[in-house]
C-alpha positions as CSV (number, residue, x, y, z in Angstrom):
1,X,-6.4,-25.7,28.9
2,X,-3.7,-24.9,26.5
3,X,-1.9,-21.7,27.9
4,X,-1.7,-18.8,24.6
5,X,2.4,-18.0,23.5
6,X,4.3,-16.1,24.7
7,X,3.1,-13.1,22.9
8,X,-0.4,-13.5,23.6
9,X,0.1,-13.6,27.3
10,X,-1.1,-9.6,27.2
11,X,-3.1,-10.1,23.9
12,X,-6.0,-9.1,25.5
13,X,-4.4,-5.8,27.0
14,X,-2.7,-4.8,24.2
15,X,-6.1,-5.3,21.7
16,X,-8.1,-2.9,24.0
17,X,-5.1,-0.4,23.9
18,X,-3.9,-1.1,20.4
19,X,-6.5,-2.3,18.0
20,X,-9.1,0.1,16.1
21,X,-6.6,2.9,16.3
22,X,-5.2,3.5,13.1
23,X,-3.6,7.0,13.7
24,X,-2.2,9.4,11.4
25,X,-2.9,7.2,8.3
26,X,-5.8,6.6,5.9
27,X,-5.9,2.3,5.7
28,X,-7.7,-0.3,3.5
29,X,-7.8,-3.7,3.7
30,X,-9.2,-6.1,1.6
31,X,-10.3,-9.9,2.0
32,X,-11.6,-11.9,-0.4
33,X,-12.4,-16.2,-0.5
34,X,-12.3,-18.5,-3.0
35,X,-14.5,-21.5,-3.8
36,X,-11.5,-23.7,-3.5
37,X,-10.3,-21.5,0.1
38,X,-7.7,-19.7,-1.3
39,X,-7.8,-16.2,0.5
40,X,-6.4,-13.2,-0.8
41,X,-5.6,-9.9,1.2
42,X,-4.9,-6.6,0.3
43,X,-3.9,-3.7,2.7
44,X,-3.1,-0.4,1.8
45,X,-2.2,2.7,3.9
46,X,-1.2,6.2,3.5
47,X,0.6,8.1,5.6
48,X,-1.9,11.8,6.6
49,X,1.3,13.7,7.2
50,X,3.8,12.7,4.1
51,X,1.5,11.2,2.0
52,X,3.7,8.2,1.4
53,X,1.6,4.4,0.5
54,X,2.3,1.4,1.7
55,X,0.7,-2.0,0.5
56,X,0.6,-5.6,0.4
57,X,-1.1,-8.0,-1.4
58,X,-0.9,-11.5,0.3
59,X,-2.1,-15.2,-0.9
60,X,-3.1,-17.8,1.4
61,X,-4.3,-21.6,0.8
62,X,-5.0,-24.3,3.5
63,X,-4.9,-27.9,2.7
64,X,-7.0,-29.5,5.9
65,X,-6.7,-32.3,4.5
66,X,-2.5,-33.1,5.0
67,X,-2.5,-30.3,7.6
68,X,-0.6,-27.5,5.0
69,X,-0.6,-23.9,5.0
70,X,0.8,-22.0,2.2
71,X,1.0,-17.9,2.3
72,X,2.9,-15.5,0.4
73,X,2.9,-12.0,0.4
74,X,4.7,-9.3,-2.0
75,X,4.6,-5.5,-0.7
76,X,5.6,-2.2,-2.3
77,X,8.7,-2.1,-0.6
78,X,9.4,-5.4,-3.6
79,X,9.4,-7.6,-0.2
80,X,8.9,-11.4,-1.5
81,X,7.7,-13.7,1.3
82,X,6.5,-17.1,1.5
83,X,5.8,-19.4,4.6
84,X,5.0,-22.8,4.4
85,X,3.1,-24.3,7.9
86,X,2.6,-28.0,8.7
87,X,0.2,-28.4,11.6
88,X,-0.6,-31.8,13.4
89,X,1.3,-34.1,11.0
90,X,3.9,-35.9,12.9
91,X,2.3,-35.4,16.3
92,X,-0.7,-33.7,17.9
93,X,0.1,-30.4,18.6
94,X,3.2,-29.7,16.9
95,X,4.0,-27.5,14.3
96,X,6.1,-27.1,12.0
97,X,7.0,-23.2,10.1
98,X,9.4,-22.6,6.9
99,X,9.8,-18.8,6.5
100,X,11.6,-16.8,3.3
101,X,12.1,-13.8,2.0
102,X,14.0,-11.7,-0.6
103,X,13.8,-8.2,-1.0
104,X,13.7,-7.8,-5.1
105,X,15.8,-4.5,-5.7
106,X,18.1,-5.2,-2.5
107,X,20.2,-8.3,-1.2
108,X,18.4,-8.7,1.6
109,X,17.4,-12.3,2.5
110,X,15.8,-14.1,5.3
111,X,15.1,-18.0,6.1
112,X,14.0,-18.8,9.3
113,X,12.1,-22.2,10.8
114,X,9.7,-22.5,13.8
115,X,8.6,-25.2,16.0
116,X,5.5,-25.0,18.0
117,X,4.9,-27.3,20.4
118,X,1.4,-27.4,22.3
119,X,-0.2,-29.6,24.8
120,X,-2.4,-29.4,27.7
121,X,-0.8,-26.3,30.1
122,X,2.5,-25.8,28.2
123,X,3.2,-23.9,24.4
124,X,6.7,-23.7,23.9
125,X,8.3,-22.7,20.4
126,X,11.5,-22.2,18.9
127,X,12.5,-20.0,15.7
128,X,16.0,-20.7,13.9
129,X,17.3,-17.6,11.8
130,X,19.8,-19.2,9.3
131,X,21.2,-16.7,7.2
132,X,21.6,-14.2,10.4
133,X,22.3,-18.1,13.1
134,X,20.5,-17.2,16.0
135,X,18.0,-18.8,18.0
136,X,14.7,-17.4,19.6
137,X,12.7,-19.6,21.8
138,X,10.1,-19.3,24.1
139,X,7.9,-20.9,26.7
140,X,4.5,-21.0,28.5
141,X,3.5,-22.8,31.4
142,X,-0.3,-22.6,32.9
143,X,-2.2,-24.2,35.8
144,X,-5.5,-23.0,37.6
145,X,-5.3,-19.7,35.6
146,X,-1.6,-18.9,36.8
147,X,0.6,-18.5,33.8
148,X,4.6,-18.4,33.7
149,X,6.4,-17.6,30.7
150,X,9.9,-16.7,29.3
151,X,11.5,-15.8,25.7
152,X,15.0,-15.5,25.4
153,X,17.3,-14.9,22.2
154,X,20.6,-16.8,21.7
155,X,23.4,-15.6,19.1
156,X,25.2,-18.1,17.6
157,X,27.9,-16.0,16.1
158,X,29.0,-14.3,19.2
159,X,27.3,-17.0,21.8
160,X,25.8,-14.1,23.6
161,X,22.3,-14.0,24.6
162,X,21.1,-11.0,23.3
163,X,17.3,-10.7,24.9
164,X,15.4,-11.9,28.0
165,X,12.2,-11.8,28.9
166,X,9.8,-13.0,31.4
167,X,5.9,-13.3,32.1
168,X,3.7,-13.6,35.1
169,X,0.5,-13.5,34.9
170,X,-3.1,-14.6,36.0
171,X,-6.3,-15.0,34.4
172,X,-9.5,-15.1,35.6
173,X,-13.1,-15.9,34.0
174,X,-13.0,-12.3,32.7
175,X,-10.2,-10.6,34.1
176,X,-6.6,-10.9,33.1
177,X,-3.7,-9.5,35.4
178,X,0.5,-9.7,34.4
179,X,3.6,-8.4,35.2
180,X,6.2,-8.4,32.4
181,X,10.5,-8.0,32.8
182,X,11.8,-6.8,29.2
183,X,15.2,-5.9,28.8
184,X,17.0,-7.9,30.8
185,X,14.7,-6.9,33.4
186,X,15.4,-3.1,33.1
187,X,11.7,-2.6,31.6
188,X,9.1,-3.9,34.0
189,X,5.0,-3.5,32.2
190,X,2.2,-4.7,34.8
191,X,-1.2,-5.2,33.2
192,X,-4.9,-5.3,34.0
193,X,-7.6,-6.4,31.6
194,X,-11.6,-7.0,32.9
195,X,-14.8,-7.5,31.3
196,X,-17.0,-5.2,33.6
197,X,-20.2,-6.5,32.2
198,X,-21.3,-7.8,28.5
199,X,-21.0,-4.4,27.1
200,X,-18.1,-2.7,28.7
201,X,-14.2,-3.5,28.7
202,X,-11.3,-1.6,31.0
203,X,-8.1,-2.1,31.0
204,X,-4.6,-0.2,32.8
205,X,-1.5,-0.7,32.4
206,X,2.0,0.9,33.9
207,X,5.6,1.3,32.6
208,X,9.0,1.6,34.8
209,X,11.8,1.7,33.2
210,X,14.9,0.3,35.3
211,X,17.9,2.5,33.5
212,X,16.0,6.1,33.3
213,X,14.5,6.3,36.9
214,X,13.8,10.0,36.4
215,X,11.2,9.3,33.6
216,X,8.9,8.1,36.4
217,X,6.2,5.3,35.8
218,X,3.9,6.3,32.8
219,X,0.5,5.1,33.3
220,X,-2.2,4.2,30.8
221,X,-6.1,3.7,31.3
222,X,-8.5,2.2,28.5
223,X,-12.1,1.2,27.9
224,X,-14.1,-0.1,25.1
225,X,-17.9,0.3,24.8
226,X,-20.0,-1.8,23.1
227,X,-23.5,-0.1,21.7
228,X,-25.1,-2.4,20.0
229,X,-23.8,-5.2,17.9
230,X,-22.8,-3.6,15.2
231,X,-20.8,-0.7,16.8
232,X,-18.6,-0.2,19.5
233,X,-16.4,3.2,20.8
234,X,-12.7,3.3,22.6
235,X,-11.1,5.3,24.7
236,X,-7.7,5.4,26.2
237,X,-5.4,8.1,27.9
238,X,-2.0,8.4,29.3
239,X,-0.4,10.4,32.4
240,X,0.9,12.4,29.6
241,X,-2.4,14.1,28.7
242,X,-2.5,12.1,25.3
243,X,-6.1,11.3,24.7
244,X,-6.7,8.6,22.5
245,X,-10.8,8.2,20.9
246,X,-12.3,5.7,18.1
247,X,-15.3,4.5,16.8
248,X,-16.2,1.0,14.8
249,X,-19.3,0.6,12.9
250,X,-20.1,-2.7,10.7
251,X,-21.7,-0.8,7.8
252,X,-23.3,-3.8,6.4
253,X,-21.8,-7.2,6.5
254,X,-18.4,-7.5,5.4
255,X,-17.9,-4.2,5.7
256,X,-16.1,-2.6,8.7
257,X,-15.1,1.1,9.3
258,X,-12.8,3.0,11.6
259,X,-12.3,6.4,12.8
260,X,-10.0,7.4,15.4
261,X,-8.3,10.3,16.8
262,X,-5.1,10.8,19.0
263,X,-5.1,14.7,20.6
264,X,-2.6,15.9,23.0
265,X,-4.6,17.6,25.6
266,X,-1.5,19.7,27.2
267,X,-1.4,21.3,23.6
268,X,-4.4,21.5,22.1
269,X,-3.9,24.8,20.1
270,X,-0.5,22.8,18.6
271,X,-0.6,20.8,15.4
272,X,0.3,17.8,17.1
273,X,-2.7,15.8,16.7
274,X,-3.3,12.7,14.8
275,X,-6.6,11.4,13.0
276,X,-6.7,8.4,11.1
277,X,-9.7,6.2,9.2
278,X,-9.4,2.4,8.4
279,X,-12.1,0.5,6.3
280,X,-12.2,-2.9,5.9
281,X,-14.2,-5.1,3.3
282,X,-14.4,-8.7,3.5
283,X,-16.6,-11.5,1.6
């Protein structure tokens, strides 16, 4: 089995708490296909509370053929990007990333390269930044559902490593257990994930931060509900009294819609509470 990156170790955990949730913003998204399989995307989302739009209208074409993926993107922030991906070419399971970007009304520039390497119970990648030389790498290692990873981020102008992470973990036929060290190991996360039955999801999670002992561990608890096959609710709520609620329908095929609603339950007569909708078409 070939272990997921680094950062899909808690993918699982962080979709149940993270996905269908668009909070305090209206959002529409767009996805169109070609005859030819060029893909286009638009997303667009305004901010409830200042009213401020952001968008993106990105371009994507695979050649299966010689293994190529083109994608570019331009946003209303006049972000230019394009990424060029070469899958399986020079060896099976390698792959090879080209990444730039320019910012059209600013100097700001970025070129970056990736190598992802996968086999059979490792997925290890590397990403060079060479405008900016440092170097981010990462590692995953898996056997009998055990999984070991680590990131780490090397500056090249100072020689300082400048982030450390690590990753244990376990996963089961339907459940999904980890305990993450960010910062240095100042910000430990541990995670649980299960599929109860067909129908129902649950998930917890708890935060400890190393350097601010008095904040205490905050706590999180999730669940996802599936009522037919065309809708499902969420639910999710922290040791904080924020109470987190959304609902998915598929309207018709190819058309998806979301409501959600974060309310802070210690305040409820306070304007502090966020409602968002997100619709999604896609043929």
């Amino acid at each position: 089995m070939i272990p997921p990156n680094y950062s899909d170790i808690c993918k699982p955990v962080n979709d149940l708490f993270g996905k269908d949730y668009p909070f305090g913003a209206v959002k529409l998204e767009v996805k169109t296909t070609t005859a030819n399989g060029v893909s286009f995307t638009v997303n667009g989302a305004q901010d409830i509370k200042s009213g401020a739009i952001i968008s993106e209208l990105k371009t994507k074409y695979a050649d299966k053929v010689n293994g190529l993926t083109y994608t570019e993107s331009w946003n209303t922030a006049n972000l230019v990007t394009g990424q060029v991906e070469v899958a399986n070419k020079f060896a099976k399971g390698l792959k090879i990333e080209m990444f730039g970007s320019t910012a059209l009304n600013s100097t700001k520039r970025a070129l970056r390269s990736k190598i992802a390497y996968q086999q059979e119970n490792i997925f290890a990648r590397a990403n060079i930044d060479a405008l900016n030389p440092a170097v981010t790498a990462d590692v995953t290692v898996s056997r009998d559902g055990a999984l070991v990873g680590a990131e780490f981020a090397y500056d090249l102008n100072t020689g300082a490593v400048t982030k450390t992470n690590s990753t244990l973990g376990y996963a089961g036929p339907d459940y999904l257990i980890t305990l993450q060290g960010n910062n240095s190991l100042n910000l430990f996360q541990l995670a649980f994930y299960q599929r109860v039955t067909k129908s129902v999801e649950a998930g917890a999670r708890a935060v400890y931060d190393y350097k601010n002992p008095e904040g205490g561990v905050s706590a999180e608890l999730a669940s996802k509900y599936i009522l037919d096959k065309d809708a499902y609710v969420k639910a999710k709520v922290d040791n904080a009294g924020r109470l987190g609620l959304s609902f998915t329908q598929l309207v018709r095929p190819g058309v998806k819609l979301s409501l959600a609603g974060l309310f802070d339950t210690a305040r409820l007569q306070e304007n502090t509470h966020k409602l968002g909708a997100a619709l999604t078409f896609e043929a």
